[in-house]
Backbone as a chain_set.jsonl record, in Angstrom:
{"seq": "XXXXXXXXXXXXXXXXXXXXXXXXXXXXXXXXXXXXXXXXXXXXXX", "coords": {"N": [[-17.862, 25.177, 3.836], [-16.756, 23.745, 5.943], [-16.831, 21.118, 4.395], [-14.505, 21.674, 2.372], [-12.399, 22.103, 4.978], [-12.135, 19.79, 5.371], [-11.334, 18.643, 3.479], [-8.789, 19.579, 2.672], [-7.634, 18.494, 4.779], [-7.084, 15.895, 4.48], [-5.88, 15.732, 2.098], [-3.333, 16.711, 3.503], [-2.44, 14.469, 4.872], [-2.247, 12.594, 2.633], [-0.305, 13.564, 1.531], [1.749, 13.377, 3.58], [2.161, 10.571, 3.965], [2.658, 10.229, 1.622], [5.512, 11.003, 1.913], [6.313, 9.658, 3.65], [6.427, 7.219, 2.777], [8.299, 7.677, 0.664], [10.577, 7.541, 1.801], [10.977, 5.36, 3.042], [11.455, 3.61, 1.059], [13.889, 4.679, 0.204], [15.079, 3.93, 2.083], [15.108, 1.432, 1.495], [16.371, 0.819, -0.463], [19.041, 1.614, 0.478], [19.266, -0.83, 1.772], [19.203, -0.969, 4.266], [17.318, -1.817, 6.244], [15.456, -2.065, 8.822], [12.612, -1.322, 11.496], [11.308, 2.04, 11.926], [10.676, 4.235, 14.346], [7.687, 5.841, 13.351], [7.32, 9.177, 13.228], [5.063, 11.216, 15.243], [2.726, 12.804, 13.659], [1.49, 16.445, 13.941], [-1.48, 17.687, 15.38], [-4.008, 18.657, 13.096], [-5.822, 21.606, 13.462], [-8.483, 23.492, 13.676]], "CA": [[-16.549, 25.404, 4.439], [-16.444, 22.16, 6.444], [-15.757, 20.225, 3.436], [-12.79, 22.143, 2.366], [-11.201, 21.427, 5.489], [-11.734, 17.987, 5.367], [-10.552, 18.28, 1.869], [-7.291, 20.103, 3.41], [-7.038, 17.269, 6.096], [-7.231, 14.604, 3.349], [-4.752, 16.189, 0.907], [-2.213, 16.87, 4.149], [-2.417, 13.319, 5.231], [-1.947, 11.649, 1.901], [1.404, 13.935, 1.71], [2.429, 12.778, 4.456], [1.835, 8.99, 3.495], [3.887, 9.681, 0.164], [6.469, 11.214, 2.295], [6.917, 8.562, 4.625], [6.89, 5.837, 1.625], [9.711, 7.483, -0.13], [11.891, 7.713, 2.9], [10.492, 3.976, 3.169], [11.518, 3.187, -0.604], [14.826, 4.726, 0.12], [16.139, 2.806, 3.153], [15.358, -0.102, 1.145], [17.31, 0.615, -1.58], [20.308, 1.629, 1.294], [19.552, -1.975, 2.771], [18.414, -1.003, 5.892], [16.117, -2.478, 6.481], [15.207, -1.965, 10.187], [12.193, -0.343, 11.029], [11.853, 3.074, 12.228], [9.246, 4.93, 15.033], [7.41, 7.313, 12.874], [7.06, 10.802, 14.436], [3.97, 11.871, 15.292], [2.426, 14.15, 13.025], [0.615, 17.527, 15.184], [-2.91, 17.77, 15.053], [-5.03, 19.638, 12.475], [-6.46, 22.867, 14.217], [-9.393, 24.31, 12.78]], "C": [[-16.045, 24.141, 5.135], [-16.162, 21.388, 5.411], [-14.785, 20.693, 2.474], [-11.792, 21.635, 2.8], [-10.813, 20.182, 5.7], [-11.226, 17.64, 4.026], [-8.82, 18.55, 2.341], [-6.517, 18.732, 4.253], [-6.592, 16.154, 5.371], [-5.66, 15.108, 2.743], [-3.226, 16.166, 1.859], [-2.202, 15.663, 4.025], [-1.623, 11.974, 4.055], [-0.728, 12.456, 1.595], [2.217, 13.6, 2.507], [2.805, 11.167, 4.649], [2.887, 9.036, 2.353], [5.365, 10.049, 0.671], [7.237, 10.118, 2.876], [7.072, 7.326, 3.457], [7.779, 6.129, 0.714], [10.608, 7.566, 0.864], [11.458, 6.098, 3.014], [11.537, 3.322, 1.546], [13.333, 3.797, -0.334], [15.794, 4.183, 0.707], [15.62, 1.765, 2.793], [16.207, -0.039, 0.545], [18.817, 1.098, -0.922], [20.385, 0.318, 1.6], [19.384, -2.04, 4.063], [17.979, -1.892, 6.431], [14.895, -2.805, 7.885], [14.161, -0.874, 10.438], [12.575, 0.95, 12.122], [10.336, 3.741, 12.549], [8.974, 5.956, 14.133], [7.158, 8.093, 13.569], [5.868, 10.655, 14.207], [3.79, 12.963, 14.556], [1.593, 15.517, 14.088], [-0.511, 17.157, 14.262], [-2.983, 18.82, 14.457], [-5.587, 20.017, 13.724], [-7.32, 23.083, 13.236], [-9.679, 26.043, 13.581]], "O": [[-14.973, 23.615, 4.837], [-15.053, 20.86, 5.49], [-14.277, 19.842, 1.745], [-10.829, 21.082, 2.269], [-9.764, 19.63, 6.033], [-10.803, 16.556, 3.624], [-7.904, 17.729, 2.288], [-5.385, 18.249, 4.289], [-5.635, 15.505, 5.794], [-4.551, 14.713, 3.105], [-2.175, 15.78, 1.348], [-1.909, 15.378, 2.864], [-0.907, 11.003, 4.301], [0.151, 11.645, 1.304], [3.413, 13.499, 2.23], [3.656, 10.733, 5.426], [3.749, 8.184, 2.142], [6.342, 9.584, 0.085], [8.398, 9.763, 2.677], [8.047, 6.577, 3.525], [8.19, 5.262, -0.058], [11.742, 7.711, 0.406], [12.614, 5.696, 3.154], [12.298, 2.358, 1.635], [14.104, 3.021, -0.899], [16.933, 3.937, 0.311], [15.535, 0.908, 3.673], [17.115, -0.827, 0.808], [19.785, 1.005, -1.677], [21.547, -0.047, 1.779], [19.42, -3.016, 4.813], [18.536, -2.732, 7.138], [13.883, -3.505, 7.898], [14.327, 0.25, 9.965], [13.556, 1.029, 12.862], [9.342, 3.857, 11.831], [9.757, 6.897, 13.998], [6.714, 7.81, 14.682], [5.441, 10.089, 13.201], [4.484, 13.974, 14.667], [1.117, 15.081, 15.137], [-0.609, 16.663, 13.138], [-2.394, 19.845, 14.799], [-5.818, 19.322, 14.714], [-7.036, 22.911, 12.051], [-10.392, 26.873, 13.017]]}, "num_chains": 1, "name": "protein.A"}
């Protein structure tokens, strides 16, 4: 069961990585270019 949720934790994390690099990938292609505080994600609960 413990490595599930570290499978879970993994799998959130790297969604959240592709999230933030297409919002990344898109204010380039606006020209932005300025960066921008990422939010804090909440903590995994088990």
């Amino acid at each position: 069961m413990n490595l599930r949720n570290t499978l879970l934790r993994i799998s959130g994390a790297i969604q959240v990585l592709e999230e933030e690099l297409a919002k990344e990938d898109h204010s380039a292609q606006d020209g932005i270019g300025r960066l921008e505080e990422i939010p804090k994600s909440e903590p995994v609960t088990e």
